[in-house]
Each structure stands twice: as structure tokens, then as C-alpha cells.
C-alpha positions in Angstrom: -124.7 235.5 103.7 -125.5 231.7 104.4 -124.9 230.0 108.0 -124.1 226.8 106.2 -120.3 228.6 105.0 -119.8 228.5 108.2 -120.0 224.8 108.4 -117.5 222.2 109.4 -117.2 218.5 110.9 -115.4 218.2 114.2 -114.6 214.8 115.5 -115.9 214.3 119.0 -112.4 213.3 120.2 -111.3 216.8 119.3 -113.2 218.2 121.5 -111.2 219.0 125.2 -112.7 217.6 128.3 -110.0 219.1 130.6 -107.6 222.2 130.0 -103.9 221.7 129.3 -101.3 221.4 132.8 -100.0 223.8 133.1 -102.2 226.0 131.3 -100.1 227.8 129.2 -98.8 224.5 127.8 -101.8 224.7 125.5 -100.8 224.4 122.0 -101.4 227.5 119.6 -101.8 227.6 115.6 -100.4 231.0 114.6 -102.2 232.4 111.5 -100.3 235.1 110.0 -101.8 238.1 107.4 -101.1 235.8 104.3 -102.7 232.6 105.6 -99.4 231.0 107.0 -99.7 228.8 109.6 -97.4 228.0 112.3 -97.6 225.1 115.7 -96.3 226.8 118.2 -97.4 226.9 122.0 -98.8 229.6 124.0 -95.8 229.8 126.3 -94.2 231.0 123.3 -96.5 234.2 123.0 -94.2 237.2 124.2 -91.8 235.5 121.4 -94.7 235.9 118.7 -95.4 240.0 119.8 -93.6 243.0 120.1 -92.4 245.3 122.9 -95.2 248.1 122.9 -98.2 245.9 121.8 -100.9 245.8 124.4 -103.3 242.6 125.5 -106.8 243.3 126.6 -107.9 240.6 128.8 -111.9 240.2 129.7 -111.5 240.2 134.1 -115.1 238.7 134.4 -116.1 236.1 136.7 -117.9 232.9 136.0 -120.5 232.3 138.7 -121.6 228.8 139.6 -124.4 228.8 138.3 -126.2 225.5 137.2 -128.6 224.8 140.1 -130.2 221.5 140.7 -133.6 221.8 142.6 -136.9 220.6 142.7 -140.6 221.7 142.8 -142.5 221.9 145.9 -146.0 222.7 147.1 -147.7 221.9 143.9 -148.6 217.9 143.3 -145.6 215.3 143.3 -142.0 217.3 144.2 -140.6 217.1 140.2 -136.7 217.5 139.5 -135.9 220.8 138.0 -132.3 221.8 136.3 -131.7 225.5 136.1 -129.0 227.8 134.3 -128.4 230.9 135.4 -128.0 233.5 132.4 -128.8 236.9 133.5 -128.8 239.0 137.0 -131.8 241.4 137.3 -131.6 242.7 140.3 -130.6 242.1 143.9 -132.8 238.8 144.5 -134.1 238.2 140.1 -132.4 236.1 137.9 -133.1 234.8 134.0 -132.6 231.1 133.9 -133.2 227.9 131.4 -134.7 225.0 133.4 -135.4 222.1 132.1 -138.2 220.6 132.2 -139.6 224.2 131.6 -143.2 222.2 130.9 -143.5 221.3 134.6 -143.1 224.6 135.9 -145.8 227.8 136.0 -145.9 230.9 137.6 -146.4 230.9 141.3 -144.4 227.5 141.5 -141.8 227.3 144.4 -138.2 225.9 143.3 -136.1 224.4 146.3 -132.5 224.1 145.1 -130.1 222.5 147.9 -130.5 220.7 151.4 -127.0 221.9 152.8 -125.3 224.9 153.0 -124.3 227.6 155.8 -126.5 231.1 154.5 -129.6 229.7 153.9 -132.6 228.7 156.7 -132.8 224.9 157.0 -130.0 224.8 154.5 -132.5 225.5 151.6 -132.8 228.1 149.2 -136.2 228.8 147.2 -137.1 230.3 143.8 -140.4 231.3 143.0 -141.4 231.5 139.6 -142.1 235.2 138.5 -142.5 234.7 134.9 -142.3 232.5 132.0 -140.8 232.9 128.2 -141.4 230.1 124.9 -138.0 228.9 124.7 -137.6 227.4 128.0 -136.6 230.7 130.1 -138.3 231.7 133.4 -137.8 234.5 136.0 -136.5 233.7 139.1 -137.7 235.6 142.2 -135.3 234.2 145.2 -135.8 234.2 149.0 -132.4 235.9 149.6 -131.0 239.4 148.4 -127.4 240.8 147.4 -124.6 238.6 148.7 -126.4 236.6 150.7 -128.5 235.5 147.9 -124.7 235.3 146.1 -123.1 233.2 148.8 -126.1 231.1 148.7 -125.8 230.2 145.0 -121.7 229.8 145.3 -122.3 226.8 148.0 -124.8 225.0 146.0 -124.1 225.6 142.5 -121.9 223.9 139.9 -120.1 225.7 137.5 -121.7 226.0 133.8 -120.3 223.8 131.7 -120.8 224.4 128.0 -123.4 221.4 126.6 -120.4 219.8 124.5 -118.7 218.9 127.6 -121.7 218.9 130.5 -122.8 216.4 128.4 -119.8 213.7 128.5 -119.1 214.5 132.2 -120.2 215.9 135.5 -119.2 219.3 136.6 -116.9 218.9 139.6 -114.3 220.7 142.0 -111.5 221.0 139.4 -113.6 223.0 137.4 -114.1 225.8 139.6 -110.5 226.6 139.2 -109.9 225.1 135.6 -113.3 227.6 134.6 -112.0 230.8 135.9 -109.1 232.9 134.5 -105.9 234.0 136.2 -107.9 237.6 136.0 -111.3 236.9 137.4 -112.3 240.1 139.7 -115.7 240.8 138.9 -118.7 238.3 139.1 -121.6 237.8 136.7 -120.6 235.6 133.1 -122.2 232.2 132.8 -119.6 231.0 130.9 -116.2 231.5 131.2 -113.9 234.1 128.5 -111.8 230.6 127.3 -108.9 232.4 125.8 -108.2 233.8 129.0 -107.8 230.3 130.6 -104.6 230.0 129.1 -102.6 232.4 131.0 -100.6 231.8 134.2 -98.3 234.1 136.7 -95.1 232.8 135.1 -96.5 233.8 131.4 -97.6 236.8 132.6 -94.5 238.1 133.6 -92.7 237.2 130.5 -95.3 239.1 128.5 -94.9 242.4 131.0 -90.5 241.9 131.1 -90.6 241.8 127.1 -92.5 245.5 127.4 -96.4 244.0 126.4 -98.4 245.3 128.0 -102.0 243.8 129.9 -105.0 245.8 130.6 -108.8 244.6 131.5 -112.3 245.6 130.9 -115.3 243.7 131.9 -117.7 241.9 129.7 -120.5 239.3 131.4 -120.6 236.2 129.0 -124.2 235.1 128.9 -125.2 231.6 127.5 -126.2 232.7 124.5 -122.6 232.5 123.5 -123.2 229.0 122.9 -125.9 228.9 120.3 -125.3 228.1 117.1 -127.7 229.9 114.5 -129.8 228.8 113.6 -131.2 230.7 110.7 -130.5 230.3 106.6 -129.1 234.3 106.9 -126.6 235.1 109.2 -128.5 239.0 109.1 -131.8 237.2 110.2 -129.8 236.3 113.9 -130.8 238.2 116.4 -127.5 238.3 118.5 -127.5 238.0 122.4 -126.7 241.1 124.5 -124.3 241.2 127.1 -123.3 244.4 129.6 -119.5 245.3 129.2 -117.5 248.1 130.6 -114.5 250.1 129.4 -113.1 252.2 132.1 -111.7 255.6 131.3 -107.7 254.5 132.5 -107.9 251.5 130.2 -109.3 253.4 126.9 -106.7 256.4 127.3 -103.8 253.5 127.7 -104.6 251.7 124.9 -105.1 254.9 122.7 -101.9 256.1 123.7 -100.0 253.0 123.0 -101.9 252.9 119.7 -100.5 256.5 118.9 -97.0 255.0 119.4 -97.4 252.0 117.6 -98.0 249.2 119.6 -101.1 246.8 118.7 -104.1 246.3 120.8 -104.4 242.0 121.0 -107.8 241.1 122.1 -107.5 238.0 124.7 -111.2 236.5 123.5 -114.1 237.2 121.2 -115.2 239.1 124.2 -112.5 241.3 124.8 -112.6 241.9 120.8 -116.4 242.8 120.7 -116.8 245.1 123.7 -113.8 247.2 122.0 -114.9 247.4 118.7 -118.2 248.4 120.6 -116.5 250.9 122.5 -114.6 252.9 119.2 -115.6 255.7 117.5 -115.4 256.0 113.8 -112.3 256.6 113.9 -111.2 254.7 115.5 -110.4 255.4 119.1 -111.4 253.8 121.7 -113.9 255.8 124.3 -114.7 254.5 128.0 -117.8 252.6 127.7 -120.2 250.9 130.0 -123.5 249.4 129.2 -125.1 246.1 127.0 -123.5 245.3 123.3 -125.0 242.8 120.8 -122.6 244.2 118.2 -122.8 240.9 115.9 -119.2 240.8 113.6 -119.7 239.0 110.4 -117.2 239.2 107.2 -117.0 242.3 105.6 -117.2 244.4 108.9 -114.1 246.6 109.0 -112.3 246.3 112.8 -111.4 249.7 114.3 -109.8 248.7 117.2 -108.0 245.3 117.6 -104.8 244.4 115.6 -104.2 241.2 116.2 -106.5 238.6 118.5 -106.2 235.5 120.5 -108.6 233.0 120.9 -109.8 229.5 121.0 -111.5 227.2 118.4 -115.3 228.0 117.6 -118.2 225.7 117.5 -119.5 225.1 113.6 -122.4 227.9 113.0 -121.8 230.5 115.7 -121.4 233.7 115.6 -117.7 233.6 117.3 -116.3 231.4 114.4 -118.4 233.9 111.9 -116.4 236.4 114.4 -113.1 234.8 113.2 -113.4 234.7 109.7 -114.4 238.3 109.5 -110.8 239.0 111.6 -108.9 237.1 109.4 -111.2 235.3 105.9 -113.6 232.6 105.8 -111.4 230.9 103.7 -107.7 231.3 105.8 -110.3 230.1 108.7 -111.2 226.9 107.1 -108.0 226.1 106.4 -106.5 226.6 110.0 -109.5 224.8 111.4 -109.1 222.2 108.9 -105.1 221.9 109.7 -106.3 222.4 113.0 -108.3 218.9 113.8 -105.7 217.2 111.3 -102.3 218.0 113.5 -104.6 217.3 116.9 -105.3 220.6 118.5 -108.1 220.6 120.7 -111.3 222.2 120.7 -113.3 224.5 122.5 -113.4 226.2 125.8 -110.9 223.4 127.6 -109.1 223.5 124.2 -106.1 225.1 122.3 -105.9 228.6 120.7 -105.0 230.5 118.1 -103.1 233.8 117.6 -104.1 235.9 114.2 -102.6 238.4 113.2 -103.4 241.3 111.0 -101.5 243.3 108.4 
């Protein structure tokens, strides 16, 4: 199938620079099973589903990790950007720097002159190893939560490029980046639908009889690549680490069996359950990495309905969408989307779809 269906223009000024106040003031396009569309908001969501269905929300939590550092020991000191994208170990990480050119292996990476962990308020990298597309190994100088704290004082939370790019990362975002369910560190980029809910919504949702369960799924940065080749089945999809306890795959079964919907809160909540069911369509407890890559014509086995935000043009989460609900009903919501104002992306507004 070719990337370029998936193709749209998005004016820039669609494109959310700060969430909605109060966040559940966000606006939300409902697309219903016959490609009706309805402006609603997502206060109005325990209105839009039924007493018995169940929302699956992804309880990661985004670390701060863009890092600004520089390299020592080697020649002139050289300003270094890093992203954090994947925990190894106890003291590893995977990161993107920039400029990757300027750094080789042995190099010593300084990120920070303040800061209560670290000795002489400075914490070092060392380069372990080196990829092609800009990646390297980090070995740091501190371990476990040390190393953890260390990062949290002197790292910025990862803004996606489309809005890093028009503004500085600052302290509003560590709150606006995080959802109301954040528990368990390690994404590098937040699960956006998420960022919509509040305490007040919440406890609509749970008086109507919906019920709210979480599993875990890290969101690496590969979440924001578009692809890039003429195929979508020539992508190689990213790999994230999800988990699925036991208590949450026996509640939702059970529900199921009584007819209440599972609603996937994110792309992410959505792919680590379709990675976690069977055949048949039950849902087993899970833990480990999925790069399950959804695409029209895959048949969904768990989720019933989903809730999400509006995709970037060429990625796999907006292919993701028009498998859930047509290319075609997709293009048209987006399309009635950036017509009527919504706005885009991870700060953006949302969309419920539903399924027959």
C-alpha cells in the first residue's frame, strides 16, 4: 500500500503549542461507524459511552529527557544536544545527539553545572558506541536513581520536533506533558490522548458505571517518524516494552463477556492490547517489547471503540487510524477537522471512533 494515501496538508497554525485549560475542555470530533461526524468536547465523554464499557489508559511516565551538554577532554569543548530514547540498564542509555559528527567513542559528554546528586554539580556520559543515523550509547557516571534524579534536575522534557521547534521547553510542560495517570517512568514522549483527562472527568466516567484500567507501554521517539518509505510493508516499525498485568486482562475479559467495550485511551493503549490477544480474541497478561505495526486491512481483536488525538501526515499512528475506522472516513474527519479549527497533535484535540 503507498505512504503517500496517507498524505495530507496541515496548516502550521493548526498545530497546538499549549494544551487546552482545563484539559478536558479540549474539543473532540466524534466519528461514528457510518462516517458521521459530530463537535463535541471531551467533558462530554461519559455522555458519548455506556455504563459497562471499559477505558484502558497507558500509566507511563515521560522522563525529562532532552539533555544539553558539551564535550570535554578532546580539542575545543563542542555543544552537544541529546535525546534520550531507550534505558539499557542501570547507568546505559540510547540517545540522538546532535551534532552526532563531533562525537566518537571514548568522548566524555558533561551535561549540567548545577544540581544537588551529582559531584561538582556535573554529570558525564561517555560515549560507548555509535549507530549511522545519529544514535549513540551512553555510558553514565551514575547508576539506578541516582543516575534518575540526576537526569530529572537537569533535563527538559521531550518536546515533539513540531513544537521544540517554535518554542523552548519550560516548567509548564512538565506538568502539561504528563497524564493524570503517570506511575511508572521510562516513555520519551508522552501517551497525548491521555492528557486530556482530569480528576473531575474522571469521576463522571467511574459514577456513569465506565470503567478505567491501566497497562504500561514506554513511548520511544520513534513514534514521531514519519515513513519514510514508497511501501508502508517496507517500514520497519519501532519497538517499545509494554506490560499487561494479569488483574487488568481478566477485568477487561470479563466486562467484554458482559458486553461492555474496551476504549483504548491512545494509539498506545490500542497497540499493546491488540499485542496482548489471542486469536480469539481475549486478551492474556503480557509483558515484553511490541512493534506490532497496524495498517488497513488488519482485523482488531480487542478494542471497540478508541480515543485519540490527530496524527502527523505519513505515520504509522494516522495509518493506525484509518485501519480502526477507513482511510477514507479518516480523511474526511481530518479534513473537517482543520476546517472547523481543532487542533493538532500532542497539545491538540481528540477524537472518539467508534466501531460497529
Amino acid at each position: 500500500m503507498r505512504t503517500d494515501l496517507f498524505d495530507f496538508d496541515l496548516p502550521a497554525e493548526r498545530i497546538a503549542l499549549r494544551p487546552a485549560r482545563p484539559r478536558d475542555a479540549a474539543r473532540l470530533l466524534v466519528v461514528r461507524p457510518d462516517g458521521t461526524l459530530e463537535d463535541r468536547t471531551v467533558r462530554d465523554l461519559p455522555d458519548l459511552l455506556r455504563p459497562g464499557d471499559q477505558l484502558v489508559v497507558n500509566d507511563t511516565r515521560v522522563i525529562p529527557a532532552s539533555l544539553h551538554g558539551r564535550r570535554i577532554g578532546r580539542g575545543p569543548e563542542t555543544t552537544i544536544e541529546a535525546n534520550l530514547v531507550k534505558r539499557l540498564d542501570g547507568s546505559r542509555w540510547q540517545a540522538f545527539v546532535k551534532p552526532a559528527k563531533r562525537l566518537a567513542v571514548g568522548d566524555t559528554v558533561r551535561f549540567g553545572d548545577e544540581g544537588k546528586v551529582c559531584f561538582l554539580g556535573q554529570l558525564d556520559a561517555s560515549v560507548e558506541a555509535k549507530g549511522e543515523g545519529g544514535e549513540v550509547t551512553f555510558s553514565f557516571s551514575f547508576h539506578g536513581p541516582v543516575l534518575d534524579q540526576a537526569i530529572a534536575e537537569r533535563g527538559n522534557m521531550p518536546l515533539p520536533p513540531y513544537i521544540a521547534s517554535r518554542r523552548a521547553p519550560d516548567d509548564e510542560d512538565r506538568d502539561d506533558y504528563q497524564t493524570l495517570f503517570a506511575h511508572d517512568e521510562g516513555s520519551v514522549a508522552a501517551p497525548t490522548a491521555g492528557l486530556h483527562f482530569t480528576d473531575e472527568l474522571v469521576a463522571r466516567l467511574k459514577a456513569r458505571g465506565i470503567g478505567l484500567h491501566t497497562v504500561t507501554l514506554h513511548v520511544g521517539a520513534g513514534t514521531f517518524l514519519p515513513v519514510k518509505t514508497d511501501e508502508i510493508e517496507e517500514h520497519k516499525m519501532h519497538a517499545e516494552y509494554g506490560v499487561v498485568s494479569e488483574a487488568t486482562a481478566s477485568a477487561l475479559n470479563s466486562a467484554r463477556r458482559a458486553g461492555g467495550r474496551i476504549v483504548a485511551v491512545g494509539s498506545t493503549s490500542l497497540r499493546l492490547l491488540e499485542s496482548a490477544s489471542d486469536q480469539s480474541g481475549t486478551i492474556q497478561p503480557f509483558a515484553g517489547e511490541t512493534a506490532i505495526f497496524i495498517t488497513p486491512g488488519y482485523r482488531f481483536r480487542a478494542a471497540g471503540a478508541m480515543l485519540t488525538n490527530f496524527h502527523l501526515p505519513r505515520s504509522t499512528l494516522f495509518m493506525l487510524v484509518a485501519a480502526f475506522s477507513g482511510l477514507d472516513t479518516m480523511k474526511a474527519a481530518y479534513a473537517h477537522a482543520i476546517a472547523a479549527g481543532y487542533r493538532f497533535y500532542s497539545y491538540g484535540d481528540a477524537c472518539l471512533l467508534l466501531r460497529d
